[in-house]
DSSP file (Angstrom, degrees, kcal/mol; ACC not computed):
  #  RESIDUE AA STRUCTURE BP1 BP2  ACC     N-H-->O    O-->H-N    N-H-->O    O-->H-N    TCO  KAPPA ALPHA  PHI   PSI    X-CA   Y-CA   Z-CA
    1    1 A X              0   0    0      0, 0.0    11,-0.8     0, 0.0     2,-0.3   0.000 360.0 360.0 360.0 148.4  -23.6  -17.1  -43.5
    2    2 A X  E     -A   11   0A   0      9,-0.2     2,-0.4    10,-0.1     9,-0.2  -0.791 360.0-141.7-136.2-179.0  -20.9  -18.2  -40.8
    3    3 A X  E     -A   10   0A   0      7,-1.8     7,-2.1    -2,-0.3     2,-0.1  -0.974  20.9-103.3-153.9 152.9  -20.8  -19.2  -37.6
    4    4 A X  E     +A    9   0A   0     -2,-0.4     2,-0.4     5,-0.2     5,-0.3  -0.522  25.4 179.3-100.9 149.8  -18.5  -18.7  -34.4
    5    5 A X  E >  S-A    8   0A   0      3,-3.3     3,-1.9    -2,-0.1    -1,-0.1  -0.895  75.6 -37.5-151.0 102.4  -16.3  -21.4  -33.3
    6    6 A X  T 3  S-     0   0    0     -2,-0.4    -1,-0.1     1,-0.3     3,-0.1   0.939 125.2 -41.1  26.7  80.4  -14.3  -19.9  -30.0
    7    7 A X  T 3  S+     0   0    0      1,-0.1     2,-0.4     0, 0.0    -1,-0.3   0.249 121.3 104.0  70.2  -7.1  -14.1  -16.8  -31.3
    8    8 A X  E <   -A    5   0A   0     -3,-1.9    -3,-3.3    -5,-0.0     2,-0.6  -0.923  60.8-140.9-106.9 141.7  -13.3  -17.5  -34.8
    9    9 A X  E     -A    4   0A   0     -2,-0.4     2,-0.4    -5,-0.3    -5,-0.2  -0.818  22.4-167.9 -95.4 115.6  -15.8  -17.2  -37.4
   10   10 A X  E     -A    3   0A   0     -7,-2.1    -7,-1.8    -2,-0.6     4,-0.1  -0.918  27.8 -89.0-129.3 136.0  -15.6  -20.0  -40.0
   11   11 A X  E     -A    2   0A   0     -2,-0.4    -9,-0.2    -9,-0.2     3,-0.1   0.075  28.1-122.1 -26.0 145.5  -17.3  -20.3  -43.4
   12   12 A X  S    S+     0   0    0    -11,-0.8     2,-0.3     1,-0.2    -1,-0.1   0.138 100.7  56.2 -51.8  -9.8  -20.7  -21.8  -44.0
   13   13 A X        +     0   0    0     67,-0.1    -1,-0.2   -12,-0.1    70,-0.1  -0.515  70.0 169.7-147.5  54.2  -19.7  -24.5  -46.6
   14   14 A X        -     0   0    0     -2,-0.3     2,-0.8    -3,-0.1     3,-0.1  -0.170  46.3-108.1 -76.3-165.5  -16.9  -26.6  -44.8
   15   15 A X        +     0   0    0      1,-0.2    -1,-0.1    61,-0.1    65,-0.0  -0.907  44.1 172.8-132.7  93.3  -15.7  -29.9  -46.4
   16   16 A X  S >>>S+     0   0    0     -2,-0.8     3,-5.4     2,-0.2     5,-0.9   0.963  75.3  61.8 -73.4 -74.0  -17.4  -32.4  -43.8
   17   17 A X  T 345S+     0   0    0     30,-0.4    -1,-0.2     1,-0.3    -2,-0.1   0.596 109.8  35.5 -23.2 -53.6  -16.4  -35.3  -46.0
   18   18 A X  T 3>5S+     0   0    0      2,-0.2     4,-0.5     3,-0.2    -1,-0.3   0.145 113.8  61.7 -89.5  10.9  -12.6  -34.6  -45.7
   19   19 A X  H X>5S+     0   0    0     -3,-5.4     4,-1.1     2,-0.1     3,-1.1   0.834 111.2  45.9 -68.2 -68.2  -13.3  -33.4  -41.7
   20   20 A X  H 3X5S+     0   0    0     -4,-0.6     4,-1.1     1,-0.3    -2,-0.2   0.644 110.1  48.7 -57.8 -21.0  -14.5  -36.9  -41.4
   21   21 A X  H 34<S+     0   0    0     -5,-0.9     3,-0.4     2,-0.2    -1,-0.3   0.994 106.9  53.3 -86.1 -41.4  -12.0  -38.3  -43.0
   22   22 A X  H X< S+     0   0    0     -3,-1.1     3,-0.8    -4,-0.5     4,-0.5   0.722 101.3  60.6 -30.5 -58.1   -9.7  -36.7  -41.2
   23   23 A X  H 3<>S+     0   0    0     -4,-1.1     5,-1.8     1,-0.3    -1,-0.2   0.655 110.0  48.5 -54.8 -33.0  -11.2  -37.9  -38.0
   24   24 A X  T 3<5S+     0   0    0     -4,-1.1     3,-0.3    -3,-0.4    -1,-0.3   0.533  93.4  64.8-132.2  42.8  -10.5  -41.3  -39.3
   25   25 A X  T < 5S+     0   0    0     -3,-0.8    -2,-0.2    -4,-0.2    -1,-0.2   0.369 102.7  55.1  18.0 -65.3   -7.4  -41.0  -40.3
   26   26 A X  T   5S-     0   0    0     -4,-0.5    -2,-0.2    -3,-0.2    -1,-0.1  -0.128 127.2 -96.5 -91.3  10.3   -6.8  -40.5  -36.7
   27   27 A X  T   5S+     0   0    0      1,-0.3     2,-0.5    -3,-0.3    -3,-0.2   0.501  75.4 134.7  96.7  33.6   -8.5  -43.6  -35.9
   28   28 A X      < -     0   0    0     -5,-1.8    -1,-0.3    -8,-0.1     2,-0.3  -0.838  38.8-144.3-106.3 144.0  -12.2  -42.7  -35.0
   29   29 A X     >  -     0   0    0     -2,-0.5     4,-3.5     1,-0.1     5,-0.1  -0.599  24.2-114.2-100.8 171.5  -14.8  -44.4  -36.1
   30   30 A X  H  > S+     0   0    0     -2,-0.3     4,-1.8     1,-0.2    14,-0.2   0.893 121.8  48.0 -67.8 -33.0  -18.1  -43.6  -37.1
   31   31 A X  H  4 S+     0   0    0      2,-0.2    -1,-0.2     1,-0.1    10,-0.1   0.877 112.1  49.9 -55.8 -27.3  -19.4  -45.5  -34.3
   32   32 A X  H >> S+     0   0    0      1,-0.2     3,-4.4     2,-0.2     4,-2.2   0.964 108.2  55.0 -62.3 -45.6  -17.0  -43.8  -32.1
   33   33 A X  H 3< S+     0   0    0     -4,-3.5     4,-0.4     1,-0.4    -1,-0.2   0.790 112.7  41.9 -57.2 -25.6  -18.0  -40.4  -33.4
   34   34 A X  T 3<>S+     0   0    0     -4,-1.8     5,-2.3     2,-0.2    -1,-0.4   0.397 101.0  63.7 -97.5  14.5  -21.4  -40.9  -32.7
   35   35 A X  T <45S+     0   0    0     -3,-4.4    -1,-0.2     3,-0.2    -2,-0.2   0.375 103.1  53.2-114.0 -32.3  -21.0  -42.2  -29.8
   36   36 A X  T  <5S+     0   0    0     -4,-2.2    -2,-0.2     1,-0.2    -3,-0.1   0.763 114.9  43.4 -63.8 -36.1  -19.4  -38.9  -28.7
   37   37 A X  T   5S-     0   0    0     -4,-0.4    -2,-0.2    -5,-0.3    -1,-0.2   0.142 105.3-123.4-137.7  12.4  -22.0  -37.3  -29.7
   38   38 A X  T   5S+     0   0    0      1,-0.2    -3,-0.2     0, 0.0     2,-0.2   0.813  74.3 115.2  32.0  51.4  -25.1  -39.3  -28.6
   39   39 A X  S   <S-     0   0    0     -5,-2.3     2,-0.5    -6,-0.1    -1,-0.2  -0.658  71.1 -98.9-123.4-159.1  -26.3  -39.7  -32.1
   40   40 A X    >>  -     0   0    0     -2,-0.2     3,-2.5    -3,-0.1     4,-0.6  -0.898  36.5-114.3-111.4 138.9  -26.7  -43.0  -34.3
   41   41 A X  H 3> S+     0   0    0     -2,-0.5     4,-0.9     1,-0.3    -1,-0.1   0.223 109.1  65.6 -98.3  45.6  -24.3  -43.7  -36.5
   42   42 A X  H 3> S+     0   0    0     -2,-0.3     4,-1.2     2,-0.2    -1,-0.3   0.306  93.7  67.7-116.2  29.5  -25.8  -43.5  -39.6
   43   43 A X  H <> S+     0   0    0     -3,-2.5     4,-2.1     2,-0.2    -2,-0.2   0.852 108.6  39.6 -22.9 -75.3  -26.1  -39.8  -38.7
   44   44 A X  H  X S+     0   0    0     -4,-0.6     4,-2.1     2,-0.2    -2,-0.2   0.975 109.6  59.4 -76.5 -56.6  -22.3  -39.9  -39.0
   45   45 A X  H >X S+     0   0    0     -4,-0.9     3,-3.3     1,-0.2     4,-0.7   0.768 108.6  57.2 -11.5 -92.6  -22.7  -42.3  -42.2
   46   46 A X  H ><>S+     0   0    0     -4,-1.2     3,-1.9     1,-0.3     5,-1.2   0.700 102.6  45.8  41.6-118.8  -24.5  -39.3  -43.3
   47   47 A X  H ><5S+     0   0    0     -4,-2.1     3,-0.6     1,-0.3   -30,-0.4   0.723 100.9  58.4  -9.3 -65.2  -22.4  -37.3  -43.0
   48   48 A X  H <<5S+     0   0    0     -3,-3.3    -1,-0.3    -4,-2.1    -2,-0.2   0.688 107.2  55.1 -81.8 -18.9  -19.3  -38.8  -44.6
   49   49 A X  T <<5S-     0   0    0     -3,-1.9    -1,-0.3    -4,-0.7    -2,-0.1  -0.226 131.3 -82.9-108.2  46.9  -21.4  -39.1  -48.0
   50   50 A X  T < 5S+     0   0    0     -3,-0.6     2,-0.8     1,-0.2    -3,-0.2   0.545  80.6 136.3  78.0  15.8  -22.1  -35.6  -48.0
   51   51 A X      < -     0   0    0     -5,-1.2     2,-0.6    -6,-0.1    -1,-0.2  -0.772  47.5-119.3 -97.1 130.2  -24.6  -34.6  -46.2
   52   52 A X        -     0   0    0     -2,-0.8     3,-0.1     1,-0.1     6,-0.1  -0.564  20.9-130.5 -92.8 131.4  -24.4  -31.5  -43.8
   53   53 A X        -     0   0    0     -2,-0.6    -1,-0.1     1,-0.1     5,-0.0   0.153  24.2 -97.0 -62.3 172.3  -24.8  -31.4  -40.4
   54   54 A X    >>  -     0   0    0      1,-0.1     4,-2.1     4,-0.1     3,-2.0  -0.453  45.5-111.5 -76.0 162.0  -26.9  -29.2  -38.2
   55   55 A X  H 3> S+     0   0    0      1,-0.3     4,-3.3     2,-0.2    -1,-0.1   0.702 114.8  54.1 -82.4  -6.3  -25.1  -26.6  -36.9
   56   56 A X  H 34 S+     0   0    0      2,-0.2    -1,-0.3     1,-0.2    -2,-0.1   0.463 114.5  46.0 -77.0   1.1  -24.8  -27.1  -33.7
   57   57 A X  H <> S+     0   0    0     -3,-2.0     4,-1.7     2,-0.2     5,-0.3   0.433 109.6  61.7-120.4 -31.8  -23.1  -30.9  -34.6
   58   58 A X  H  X S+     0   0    0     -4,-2.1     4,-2.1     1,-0.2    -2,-0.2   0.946 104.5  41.3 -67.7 -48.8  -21.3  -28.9  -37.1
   59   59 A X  H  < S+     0   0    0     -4,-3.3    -1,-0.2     1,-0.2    -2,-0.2   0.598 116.2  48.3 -77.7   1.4  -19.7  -26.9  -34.4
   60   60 A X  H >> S+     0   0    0     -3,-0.2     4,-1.6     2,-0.1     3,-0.9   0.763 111.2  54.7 -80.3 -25.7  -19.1  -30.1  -32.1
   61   61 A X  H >X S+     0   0    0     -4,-1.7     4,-5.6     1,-0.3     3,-0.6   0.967 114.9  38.0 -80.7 -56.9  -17.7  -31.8  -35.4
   62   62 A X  H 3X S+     0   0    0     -4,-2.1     4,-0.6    -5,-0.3    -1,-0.3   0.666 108.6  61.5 -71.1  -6.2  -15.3  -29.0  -35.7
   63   63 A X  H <4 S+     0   0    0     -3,-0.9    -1,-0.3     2,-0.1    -2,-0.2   0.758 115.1  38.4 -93.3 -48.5  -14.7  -28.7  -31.6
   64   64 A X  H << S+     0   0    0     -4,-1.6     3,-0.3    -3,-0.6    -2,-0.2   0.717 111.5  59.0 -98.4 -22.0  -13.2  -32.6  -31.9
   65   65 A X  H >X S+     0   0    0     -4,-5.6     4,-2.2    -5,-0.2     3,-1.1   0.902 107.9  48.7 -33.0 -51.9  -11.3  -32.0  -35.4
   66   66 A X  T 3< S+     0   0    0     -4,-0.6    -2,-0.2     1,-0.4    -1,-0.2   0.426 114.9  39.0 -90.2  12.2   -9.5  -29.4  -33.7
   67   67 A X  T 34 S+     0   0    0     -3,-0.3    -1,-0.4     2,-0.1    -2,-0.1   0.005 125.0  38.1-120.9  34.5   -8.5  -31.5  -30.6
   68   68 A X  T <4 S+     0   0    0     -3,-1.1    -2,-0.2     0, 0.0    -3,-0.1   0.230 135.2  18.5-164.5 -19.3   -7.7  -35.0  -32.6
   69   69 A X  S  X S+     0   0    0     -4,-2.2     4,-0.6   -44,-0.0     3,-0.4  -0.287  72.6 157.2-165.4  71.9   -6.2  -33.6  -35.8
   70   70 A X  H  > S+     0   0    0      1,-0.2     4,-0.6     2,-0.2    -4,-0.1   0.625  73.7  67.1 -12.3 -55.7   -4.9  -29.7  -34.8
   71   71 A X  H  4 S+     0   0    0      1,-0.2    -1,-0.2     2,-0.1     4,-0.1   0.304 109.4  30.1 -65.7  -8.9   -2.4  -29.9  -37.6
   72   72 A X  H  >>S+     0   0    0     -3,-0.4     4,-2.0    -7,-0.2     5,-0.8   0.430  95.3  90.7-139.3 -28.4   -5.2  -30.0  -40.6
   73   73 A X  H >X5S+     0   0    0     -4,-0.6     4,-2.9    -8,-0.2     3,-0.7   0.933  91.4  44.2 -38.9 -49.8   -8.0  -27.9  -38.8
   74   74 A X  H 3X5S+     0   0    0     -4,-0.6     4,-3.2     2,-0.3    -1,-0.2   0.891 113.5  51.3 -50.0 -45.0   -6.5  -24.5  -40.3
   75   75 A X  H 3>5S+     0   0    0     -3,-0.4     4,-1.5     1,-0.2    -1,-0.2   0.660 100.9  52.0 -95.8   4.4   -6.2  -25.9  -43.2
   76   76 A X  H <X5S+     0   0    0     -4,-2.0     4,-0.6    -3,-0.7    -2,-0.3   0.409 117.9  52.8 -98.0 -20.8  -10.1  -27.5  -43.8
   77   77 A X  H >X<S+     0   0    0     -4,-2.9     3,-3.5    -5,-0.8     4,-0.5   0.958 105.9  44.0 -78.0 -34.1  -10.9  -23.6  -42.9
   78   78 A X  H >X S+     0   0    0     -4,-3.2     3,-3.6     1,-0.3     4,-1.7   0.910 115.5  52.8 -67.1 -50.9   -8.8  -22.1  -45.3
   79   79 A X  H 3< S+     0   0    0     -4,-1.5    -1,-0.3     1,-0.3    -2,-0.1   0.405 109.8  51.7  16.2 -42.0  -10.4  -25.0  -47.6
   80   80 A X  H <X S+     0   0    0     -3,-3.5     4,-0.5    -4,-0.6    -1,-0.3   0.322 103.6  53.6-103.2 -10.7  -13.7  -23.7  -46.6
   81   81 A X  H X< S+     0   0    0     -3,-3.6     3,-1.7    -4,-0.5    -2,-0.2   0.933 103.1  57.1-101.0 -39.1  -13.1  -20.2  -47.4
   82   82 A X  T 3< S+     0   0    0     -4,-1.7    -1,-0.2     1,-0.2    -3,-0.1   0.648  99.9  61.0 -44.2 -16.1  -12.2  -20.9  -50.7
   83   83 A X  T 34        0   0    0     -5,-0.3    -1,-0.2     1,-0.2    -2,-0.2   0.617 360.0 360.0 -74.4 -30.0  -15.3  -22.5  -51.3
   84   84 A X    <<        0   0    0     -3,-1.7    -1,-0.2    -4,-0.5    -2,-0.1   0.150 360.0 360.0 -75.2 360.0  -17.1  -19.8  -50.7
């Protein structure tokens, strides 16, 4: 199953752990990220030890990847597609 993410359709099975990592990398915390995202952050805790998000947090996840680390988004889909 996939799901559309402005017009692109991206694999089912991304690698949240290394999204999130990614995200803080780039200096977000987990408080920030949830804080974005008006959830608590061990939701984002969550997260970062492998649990997957709903999808509609999955496509915000991937919405703030791609404006905060551009450069790696392409390459956690192709990442994702292999996975598949």
């Amino acid at each position: 199953m996939s799901a559309v993410l402005a017009g692109y359709i991206y694999p089912a099975r991304m690698p949240w752990v290394q999204i999130i990592a990614d995200l803080h990398a780039a200096g977000c915390t987990n408080y920030r990220i949830a804080a974005i995202f008006g959830i608590t952050v061990s939701t984002v805790d969550r997260w970062e030890e492998g649990s997957e998000p709903r999808h509609s947090y999955g496509t915000a996840i991937l919405a703030l990847h791609a404006q905060i680390c551009p450069e790696l988004t392409q390459q956690r889909h192709m990442e994702a597609k292999q996975r598949v």
